[in-house]
C-alpha positions in Angstrom: 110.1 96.6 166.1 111.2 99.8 166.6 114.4 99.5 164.8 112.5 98.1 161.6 110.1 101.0 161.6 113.2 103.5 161.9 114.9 101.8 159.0 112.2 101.9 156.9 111.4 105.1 157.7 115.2 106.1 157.0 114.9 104.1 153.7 111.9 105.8 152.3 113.3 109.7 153.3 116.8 108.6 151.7 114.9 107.4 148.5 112.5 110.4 148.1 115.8 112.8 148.9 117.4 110.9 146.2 114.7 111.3 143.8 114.1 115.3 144.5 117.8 115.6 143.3 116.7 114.7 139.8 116.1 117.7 137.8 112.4 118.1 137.0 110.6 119.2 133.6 108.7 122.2 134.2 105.8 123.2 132.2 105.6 126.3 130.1 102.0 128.1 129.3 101.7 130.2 126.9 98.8 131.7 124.3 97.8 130.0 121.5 97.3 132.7 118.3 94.3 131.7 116.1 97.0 131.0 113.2 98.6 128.2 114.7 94.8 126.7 115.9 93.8 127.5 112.0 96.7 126.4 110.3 96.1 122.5 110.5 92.6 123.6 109.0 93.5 125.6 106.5 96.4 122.4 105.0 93.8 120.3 105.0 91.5 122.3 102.6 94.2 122.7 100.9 94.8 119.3 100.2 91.1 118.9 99.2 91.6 121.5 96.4 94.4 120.2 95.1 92.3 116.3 95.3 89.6 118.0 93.4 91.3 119.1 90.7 93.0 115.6 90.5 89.0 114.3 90.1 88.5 115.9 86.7 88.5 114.0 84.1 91.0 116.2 81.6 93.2 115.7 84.8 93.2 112.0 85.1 93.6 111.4 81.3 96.8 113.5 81.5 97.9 111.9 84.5 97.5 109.0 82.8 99.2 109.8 79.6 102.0 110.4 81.3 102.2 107.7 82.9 100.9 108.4 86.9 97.8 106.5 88.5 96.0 108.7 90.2 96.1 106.8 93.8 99.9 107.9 93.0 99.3 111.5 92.5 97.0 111.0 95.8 99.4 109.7 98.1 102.2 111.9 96.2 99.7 115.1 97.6 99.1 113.4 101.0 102.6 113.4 101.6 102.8 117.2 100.9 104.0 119.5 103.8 101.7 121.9 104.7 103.8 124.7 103.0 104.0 122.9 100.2 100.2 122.1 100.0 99.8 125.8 100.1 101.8 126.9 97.6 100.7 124.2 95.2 96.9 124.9 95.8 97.7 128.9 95.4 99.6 128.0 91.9 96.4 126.2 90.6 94.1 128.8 91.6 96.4 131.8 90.3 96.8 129.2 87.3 94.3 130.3 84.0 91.8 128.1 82.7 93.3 125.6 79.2 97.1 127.0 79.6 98.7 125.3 77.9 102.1 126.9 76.5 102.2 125.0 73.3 102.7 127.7 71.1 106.2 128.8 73.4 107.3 125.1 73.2 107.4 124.7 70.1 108.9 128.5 69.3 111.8 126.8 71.7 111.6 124.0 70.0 112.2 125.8 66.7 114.8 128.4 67.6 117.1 125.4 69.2 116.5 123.3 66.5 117.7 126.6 64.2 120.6 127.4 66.4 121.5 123.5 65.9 121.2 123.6 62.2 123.4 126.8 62.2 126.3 125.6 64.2 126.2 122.4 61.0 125.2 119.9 64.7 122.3 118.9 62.7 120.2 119.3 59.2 116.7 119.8 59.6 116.1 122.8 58.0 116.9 123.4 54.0 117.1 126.7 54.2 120.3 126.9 56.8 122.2 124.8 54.4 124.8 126.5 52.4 125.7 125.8 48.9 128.9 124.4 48.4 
């Protein structure tokens, strides 16, 4: 009896010496700043913006003219980083109301289309032509 109590009692301290020898994880406090508690916050009203602007109804018909459902565009936006939710929410805010630069695409559009005609690539306009 008294040799089965020493063994186990041998067993159990060569088992917990065994397992002390392991190296342990050790926990690390530190302060939380109100930017890291705010920031998951402030991504998701971001996101909320940007899903209200892809409500209207001018937005969905150009979505749609171009060929993108709106659940795309929605899951598109839900799988957004948070920086990126950020800057894309700050760009339609800083954004102005109906801009639309179609008066500088098609001045691009024209001066290419010039440059094209003067190199003799193409003939669109008469009044590039030379007279032979």
């Amino acid at each position: 009896m008294r040799t089965t109590c020493f063994r186990l009692t041998s067993f159990t301290l060569a088992l917990t010496m065994m397992f002390s020898a392991f190296p342990m994880a050790s926990a690390h406090a530190g302060m939380i700043s109100t930017a890291d508690v705010i920031a998951p916050m402030n991504a998701q009203h971001d996101r909320q913006r940007i899903f209200a602007v892809l409500e209207r109804a001018d937005v969905v018909a150009q979505l749609q003219h171009h060929g993108v459902s709106v659940a795309d565009a929605h899951a598109r936006v839900a799988a957004l980083s948070d920086s990126e939710a950020r800057a894309m929410a700050d760009q339609l805010e800083n954004m102005p109301a109906g801009a639309s630069n179609v008066l500088g695409i098609l001045f691009s559009v024209f001066i290419i289309l010039l440059v094209t005609d003067l190199l003799g690539l193409t003939a669109v306009f008469p009044f590039t032509r030379r007279s032979r």
